[in-house]
C-alpha positions in Angstrom: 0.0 0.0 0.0 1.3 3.6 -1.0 2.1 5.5 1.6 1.5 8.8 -0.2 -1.6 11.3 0.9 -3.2 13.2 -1.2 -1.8 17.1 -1.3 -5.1 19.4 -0.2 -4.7 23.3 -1.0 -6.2 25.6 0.6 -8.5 27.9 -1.9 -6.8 30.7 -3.4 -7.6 34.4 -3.0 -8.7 34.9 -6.5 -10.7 31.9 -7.0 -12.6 33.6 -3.5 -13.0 36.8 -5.0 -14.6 34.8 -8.2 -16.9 33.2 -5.8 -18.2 36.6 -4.4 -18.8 38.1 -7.8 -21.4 35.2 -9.0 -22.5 35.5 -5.7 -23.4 39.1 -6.1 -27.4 39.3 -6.2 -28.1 36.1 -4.7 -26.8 36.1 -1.1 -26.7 39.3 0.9 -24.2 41.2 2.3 -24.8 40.5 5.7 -23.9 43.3 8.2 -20.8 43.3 10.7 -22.4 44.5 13.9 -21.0 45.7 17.6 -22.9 44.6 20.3 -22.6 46.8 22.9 -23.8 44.4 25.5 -21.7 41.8 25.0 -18.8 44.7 24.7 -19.7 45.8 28.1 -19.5 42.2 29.6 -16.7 41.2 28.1 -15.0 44.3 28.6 -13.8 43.9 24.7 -14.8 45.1 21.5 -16.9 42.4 20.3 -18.2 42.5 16.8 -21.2 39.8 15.8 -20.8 39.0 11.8 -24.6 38.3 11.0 -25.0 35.4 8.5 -28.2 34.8 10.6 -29.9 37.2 8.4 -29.1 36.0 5.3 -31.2 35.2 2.9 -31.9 31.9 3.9 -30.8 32.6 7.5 -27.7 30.8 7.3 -24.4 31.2 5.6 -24.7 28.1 3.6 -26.4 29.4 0.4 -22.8 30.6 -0.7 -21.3 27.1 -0.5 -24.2 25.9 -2.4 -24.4 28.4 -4.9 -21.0 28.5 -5.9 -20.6 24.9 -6.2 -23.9 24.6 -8.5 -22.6 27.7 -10.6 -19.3 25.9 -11.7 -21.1 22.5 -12.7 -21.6 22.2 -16.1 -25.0 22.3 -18.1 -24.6 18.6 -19.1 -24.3 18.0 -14.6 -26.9 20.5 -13.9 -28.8 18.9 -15.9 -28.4 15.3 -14.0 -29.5 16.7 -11.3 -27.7 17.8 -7.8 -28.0 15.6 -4.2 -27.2 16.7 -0.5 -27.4 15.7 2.8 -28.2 18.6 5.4 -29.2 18.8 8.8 -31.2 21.9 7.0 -29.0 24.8 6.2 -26.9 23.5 4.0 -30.5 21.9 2.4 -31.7 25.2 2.3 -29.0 26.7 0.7 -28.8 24.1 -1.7 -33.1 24.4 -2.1 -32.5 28.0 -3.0 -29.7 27.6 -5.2 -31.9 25.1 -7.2 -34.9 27.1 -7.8 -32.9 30.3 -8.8 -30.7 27.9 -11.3 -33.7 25.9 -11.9 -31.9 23.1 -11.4 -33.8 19.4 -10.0 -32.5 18.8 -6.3 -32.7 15.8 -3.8 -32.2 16.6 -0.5 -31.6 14.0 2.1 -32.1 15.2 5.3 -31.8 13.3 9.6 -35.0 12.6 10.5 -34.1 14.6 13.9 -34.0 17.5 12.3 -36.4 20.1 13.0 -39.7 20.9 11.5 -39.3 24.7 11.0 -35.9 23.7 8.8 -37.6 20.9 6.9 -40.8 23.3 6.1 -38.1 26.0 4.7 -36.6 24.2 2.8 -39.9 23.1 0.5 -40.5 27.0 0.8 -36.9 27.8 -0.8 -36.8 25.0 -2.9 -40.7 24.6 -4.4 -41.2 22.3 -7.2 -37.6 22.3 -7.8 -36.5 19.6 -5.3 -37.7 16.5 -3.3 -36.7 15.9 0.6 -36.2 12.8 1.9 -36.1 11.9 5.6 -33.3 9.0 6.7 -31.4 8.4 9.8 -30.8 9.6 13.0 -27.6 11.7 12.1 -26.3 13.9 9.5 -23.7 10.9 8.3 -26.6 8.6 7.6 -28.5 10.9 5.6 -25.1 11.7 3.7 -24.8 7.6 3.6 -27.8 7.4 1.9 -27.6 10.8 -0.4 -23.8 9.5 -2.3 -26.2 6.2 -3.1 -28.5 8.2 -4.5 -25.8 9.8 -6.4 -24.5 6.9 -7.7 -27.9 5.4 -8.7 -28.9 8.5 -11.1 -25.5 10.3 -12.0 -26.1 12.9 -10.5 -23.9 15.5 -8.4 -23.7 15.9 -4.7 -23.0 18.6 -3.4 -21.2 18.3 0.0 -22.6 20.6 3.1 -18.6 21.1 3.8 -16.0 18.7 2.3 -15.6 20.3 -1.2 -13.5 22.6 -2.6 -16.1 25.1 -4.5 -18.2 25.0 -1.3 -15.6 26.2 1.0 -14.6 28.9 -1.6 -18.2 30.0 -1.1 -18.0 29.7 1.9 -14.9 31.8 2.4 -16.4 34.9 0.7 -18.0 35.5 4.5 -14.4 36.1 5.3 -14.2 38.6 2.6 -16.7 40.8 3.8 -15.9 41.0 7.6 -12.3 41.9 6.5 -13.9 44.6 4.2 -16.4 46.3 7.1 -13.8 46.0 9.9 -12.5 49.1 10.4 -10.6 48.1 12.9 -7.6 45.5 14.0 -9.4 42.2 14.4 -7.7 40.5 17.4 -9.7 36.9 17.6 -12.3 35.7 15.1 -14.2 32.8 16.3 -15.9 30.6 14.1 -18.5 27.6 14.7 -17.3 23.9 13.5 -19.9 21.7 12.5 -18.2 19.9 9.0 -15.2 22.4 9.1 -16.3 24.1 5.6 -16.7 27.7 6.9 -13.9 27.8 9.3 -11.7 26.7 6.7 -13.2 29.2 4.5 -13.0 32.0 6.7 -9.8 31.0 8.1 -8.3 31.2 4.5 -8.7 34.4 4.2 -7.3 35.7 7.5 -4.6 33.7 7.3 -3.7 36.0 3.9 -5.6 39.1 4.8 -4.9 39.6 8.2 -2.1 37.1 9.6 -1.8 38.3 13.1 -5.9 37.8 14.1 -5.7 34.7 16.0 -8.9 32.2 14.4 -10.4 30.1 17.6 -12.3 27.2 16.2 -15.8 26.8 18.3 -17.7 23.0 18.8 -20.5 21.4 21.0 -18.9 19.1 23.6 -21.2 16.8 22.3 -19.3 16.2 18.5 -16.3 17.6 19.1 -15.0 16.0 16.2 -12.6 18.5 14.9 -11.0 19.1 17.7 -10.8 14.9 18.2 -9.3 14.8 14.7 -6.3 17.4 15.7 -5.7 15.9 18.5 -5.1 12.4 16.4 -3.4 14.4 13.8 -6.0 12.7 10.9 -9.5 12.6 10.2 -11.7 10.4 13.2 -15.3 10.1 13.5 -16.9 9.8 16.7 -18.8 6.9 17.8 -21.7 9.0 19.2 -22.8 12.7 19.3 -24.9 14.7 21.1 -27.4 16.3 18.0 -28.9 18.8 20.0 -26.4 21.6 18.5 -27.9 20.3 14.6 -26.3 22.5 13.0 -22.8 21.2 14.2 -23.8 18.0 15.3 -21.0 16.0 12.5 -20.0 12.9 13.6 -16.8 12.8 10.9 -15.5 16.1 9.8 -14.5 16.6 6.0 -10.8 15.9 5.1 -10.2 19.1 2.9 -11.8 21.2 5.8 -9.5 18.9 8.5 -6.3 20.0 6.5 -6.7 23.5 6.0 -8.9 23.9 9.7 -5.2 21.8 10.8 -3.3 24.4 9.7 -4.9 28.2 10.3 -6.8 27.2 13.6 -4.6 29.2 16.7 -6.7 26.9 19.0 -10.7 25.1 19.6 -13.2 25.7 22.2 -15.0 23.2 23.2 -18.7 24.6 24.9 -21.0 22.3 26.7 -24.3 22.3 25.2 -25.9 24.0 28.0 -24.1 26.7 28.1 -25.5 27.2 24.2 -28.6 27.4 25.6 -28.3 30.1 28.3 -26.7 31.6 25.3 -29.5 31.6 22.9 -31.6 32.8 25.6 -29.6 36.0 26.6 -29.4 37.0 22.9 -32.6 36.7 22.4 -34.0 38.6 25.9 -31.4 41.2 25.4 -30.3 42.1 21.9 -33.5 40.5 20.1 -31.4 38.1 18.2 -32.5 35.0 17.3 -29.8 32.2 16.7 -30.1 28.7 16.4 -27.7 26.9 18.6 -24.9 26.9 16.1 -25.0 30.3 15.8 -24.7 31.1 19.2 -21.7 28.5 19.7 -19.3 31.3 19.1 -20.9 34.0 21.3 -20.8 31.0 23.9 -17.2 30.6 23.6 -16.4 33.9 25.0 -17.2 33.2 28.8 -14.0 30.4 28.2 -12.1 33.4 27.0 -12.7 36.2 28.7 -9.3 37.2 30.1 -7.7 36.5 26.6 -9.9 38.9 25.0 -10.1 41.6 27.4 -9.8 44.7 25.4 -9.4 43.2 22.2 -11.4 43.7 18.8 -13.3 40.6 18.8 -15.7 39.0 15.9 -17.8 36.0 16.3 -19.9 34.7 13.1 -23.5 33.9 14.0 -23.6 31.3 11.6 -27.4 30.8 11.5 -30.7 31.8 12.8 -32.9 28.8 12.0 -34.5 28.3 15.4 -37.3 26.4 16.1 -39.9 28.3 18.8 -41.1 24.8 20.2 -37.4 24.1 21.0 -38.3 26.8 23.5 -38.8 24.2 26.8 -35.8 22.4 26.0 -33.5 25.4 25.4 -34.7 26.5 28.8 -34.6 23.5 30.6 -30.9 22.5 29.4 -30.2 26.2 30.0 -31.4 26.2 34.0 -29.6 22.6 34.2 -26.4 23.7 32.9 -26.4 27.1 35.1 -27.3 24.9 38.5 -30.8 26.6 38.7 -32.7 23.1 38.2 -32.3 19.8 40.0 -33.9 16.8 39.9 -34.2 13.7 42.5 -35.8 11.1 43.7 -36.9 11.7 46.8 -38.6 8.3 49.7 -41.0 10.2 51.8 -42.5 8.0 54.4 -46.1 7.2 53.2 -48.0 8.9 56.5 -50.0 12.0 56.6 -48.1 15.5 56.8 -45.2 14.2 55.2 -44.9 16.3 52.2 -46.3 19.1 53.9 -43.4 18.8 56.8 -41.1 18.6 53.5 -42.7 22.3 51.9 -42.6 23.8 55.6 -38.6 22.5 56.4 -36.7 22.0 53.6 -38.1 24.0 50.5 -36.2 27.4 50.8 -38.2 30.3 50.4 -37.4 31.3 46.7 -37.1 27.5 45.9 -40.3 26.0 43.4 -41.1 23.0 42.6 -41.5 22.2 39.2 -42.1 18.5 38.8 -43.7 16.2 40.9 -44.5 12.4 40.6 -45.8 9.8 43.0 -47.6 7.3 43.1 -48.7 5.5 46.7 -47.9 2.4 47.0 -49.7 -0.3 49.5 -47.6 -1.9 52.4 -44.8 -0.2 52.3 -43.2 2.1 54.6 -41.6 4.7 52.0 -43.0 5.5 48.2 -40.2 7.3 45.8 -40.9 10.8 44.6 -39.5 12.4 41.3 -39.1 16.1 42.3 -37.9 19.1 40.1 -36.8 22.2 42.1 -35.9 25.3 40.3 -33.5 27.5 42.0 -33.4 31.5 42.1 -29.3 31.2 42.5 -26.9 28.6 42.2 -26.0 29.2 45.8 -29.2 28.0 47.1 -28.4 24.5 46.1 -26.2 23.9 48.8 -28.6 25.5 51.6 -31.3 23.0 50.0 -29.0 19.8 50.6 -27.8 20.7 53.9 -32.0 20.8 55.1 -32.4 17.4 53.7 -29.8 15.8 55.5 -31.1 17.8 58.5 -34.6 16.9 58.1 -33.2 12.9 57.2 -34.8 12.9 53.8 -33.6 10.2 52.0 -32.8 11.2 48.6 -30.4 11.0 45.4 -29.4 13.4 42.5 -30.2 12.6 39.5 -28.7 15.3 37.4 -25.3 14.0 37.2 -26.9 10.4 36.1 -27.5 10.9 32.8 -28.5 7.0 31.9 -31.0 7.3 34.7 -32.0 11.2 34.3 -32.7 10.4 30.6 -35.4 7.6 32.1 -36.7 9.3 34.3 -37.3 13.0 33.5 
C-alpha cells in the first residue's frame, strides 16, 4: 500500500474573489455589527458578523451556490444531491430554484420541522426531501447512493473545494467592514467548511488575528481529529447543536482547519442554551444553537480577550420556537438553577407538607412532581424538580435534607438514569 496522501490546497484568494462576484445578487451582504452588551460584559470590543440574516438565514447558500454555478450544463442537468441537517439543504433548495436546477435533499430525521418546512418554501417544485437516519452521516450515507444510482452530483454541506470557496467569501466581507484591527475571530465547526473558508482568508488578509475554532462538547469531532493528527469520526454525538452535530469532519476542511486554527473551544451544550436565551432577551437576536456557539465561547475566553477587537460569526438563525422548553430547561440545568431527584417520603399524613414547611427554601419552586402511593410499604419514591433563584441555594437546599433525614439521590449527574426518568 502507498504511503503517499493526497496534497489538499487551501482555496486561493482569487478563486474567493470569483466566488463573491457570481454570488453578487443572490446572497446578501450581511452586516458586521457591535454589540454593545456583549462589549460591556466582556470588557472587549466584540463584533457579531450576522450570517443569521441571510437570505436563507444561514451562511450556507454561498457554498451551495458556488458549487452549483461551476457545474456544467450537461451535470446541472443530472440533477444535484445533498445531505443537510437543513442549512446547507436550504441553501442548496434556493440555489436550485434560482438555477432551476432538480434537487434531492436528504435530510436526519431529527431535524427540525421549522428547517424541513423552509426548505420546501426555498426550494418549491424544484426539489424532493427525503427523511433517513438519525444523524447527518446517515442521511449523507444514503444521499452519495443516491448519487450513484442517477449520475447525478452531490454537493457536499462542507467537504468540497467550490463549497468552501463560497464559503470563504464571509471572510471577505468582515475583512472589508472592519475598520478596525481584528484580534480573535471565532468561528463555529460543525463539518469544518466555513472555518476553513473564513480562516483562508485571515490567514492571507490579516495574519496576526488569532482564528479560535468553536464546537458542541457533544461532537467535538474536529478538535478529536487534531488531537489524532488525521481525520476520526466519533462513535456517538450529542445532535442537540444540529447545525454542528458531525459525527466525521471533512478531510479538505481537517487539512486546512489543521493548519490556520490558533486553538478550539470546546462549549458544553448547555451553556449554548443560556446563550440563545440571553441574545434573544437582550439584543433581540435570534440564533439557532450553532449560531450562538461562538458568542458562547467567550465566557471560556474572557481574560484572553479583554480589550481586544473581537468578531464572532453567528452562523445561522434557523430556530425552532417549540425548542423553547428544551432550550430553557438544558439552559437552568447547565447554570445549576434546576435539579432533579428522587426523593422516599414516608407514606404517612403531613409528610410532604413537613417537606414544603422544612426544607423547600423560600425562593425554591417545585417544578415536577410524581408519585404514586404504593400499598404496604413504609416509604414510596418521589420524582421532584426544584428550580433555584441562585446557584447558591443548592447547597442550603441539601444541607436541610440531610437535617430533616430525607432520604434522597441526585439525579442530574446520572445521565443513563435522568434520561429515564425526566
Amino acid at each position: 500500500m502507498s504511503n503517499k496522501t493526497k496534497t489538499i490546497v487551501a482555496p486561493s484568494l482569487e478563486s474567493i474573489y470569483e466566488a463573491a462576484e457570481k454570488l453578487r445578487g443572490i446572497a446578501v451582504h450581511t452586516p458586521l455589527m457591535e454589540n454593545l452588551i456583549l462589549s460591556e460584559r466582556y470588557e472587549a470590543n466584540i463584533f457579531l458578523k450576522r450570517e443569521d440574516l441571510q437570505i436563507v438565514r444561514s451562511y450556507k447558500i454561498r457554498g451551495a451556490y458556488n458549487k452549483m454555478a461551476r457545474l456544467s450544463k450537461s451535470e446541472l442537468d443530472k440533477g444535484v444531491v445533498c445531505a443537510s441537517a437543513g442549512n446547507h439543504a436550504q441553501g442548496l433548495a434556493y440555489a436550485c430554484h434560482k438555477m432551476g436546477v432538480k434537487g434531492a435533499i436528504f435530510m436526519p430525521t431529527t431535524t427540525p420541522n421549522q428547517k424541513i418546512k423552509q426548505v420546501k418554501m426555498f426550494g418549491k417544485n424544484d426539489i424532493e426531501v427525503m427523511m433517513v437516519g438519525d444523524t447527518y452521516d446517515d442521511a449523507a450515507n444514503a444521499a452519495k447512493q443516491y448519487c450513484e444510482e442517477h449520475h447525478a452530483t452531490f454537493v457536499s454541506a462542507f467537504d468540497d473545494i467550490d463549497v468552501i470557496t463560497g464559503q470563504a467569501t464571509v471572510g471577505l466581507e468582515i475583512f472589508r467592514d472592519a475598520d478596525i484591527k481584528i484580534d480573535y475571530l471565532f468561528l463555529a465547526i460543525g463539518g469544518g467548511g466555513v472555518s476553513a473558508g473564513i480562516s483562508t482568508v485571515f490567514k492571507q488578509l490579516s495574519p496576526h488575528t488569532k482564528i479560535i475554532g468553536v464546537e458542541p462538547a457533544g461532537a467535538a469531532s474536529m478538535k478529536a481529529s487534531i488531537d489524532a493528527g488525521h481525520v476520526v469520526g466519533l462513535d456517538k454525538i450529542d445532535k442537540f447543536v444540529d447545525g454542528a452535530a458531525v459525527g466525521k469532519v471533512g478531510e479538505i476542511p481537517f487539512a486546512i482547519c489543521q493548519k490556520n486554527l490558533d486553538d478550539i473551544i470546546i462549549v458544553p451544550e448547555g451553556k449554548v442554551c443560556t446563550t440563545i436565551l440571553e441574545l434573544y432577551n437582550e439584543s433581540a437576536i435570534v440564533a439557532e444553537p450553532a449560531g450562538a456557539l461562538t458568542i458562547a465561547a467567550l465566557d471560556f475566553m474572557k481574560e484572553q480577550i479583554k480589550g481586544k477587537n473581537v468578531v464572532c460569526l453567528v452562523s445561522g438563525g434557523n430556530n425552532d420556537i417549540t425548542r423553547t422548553e428544551e432550550i430553557k430547561e438544558r439552559s437552568l440545568l447547565y447554570e445549576g438553577l434546576k435539579h432533579y431527584f428522587m426523593v422516599r417520603f414516608p407514606q404517612r399524613a403531613g409528610a410532604l407538607r413537613n417537606f414544603l414547611n422544612n426544607v423547600l427554601g423560600p425562593d425554591d419552586d417545585i417544578t415536577f412532581f410524581e408519585y404514586q402511593k404504593k400499598t404496604s410499604r413504609e416509604s414510596g419514591p418521589v420524582l421532584l424538580g426544584i428550580e433555584l433563584k441562585t446557584r447558591e441555594d443548592y447547597a442550603a437546599l441539601i444541607d436541610r435534607m440531610k437535617a430533616e433525614n430525607i432520604v434522597y439521590q441526585e439525579l442530574n449527574e446520572q445521565p443513563d438514569l435522568f434520561s429515564v426518568l425526566v
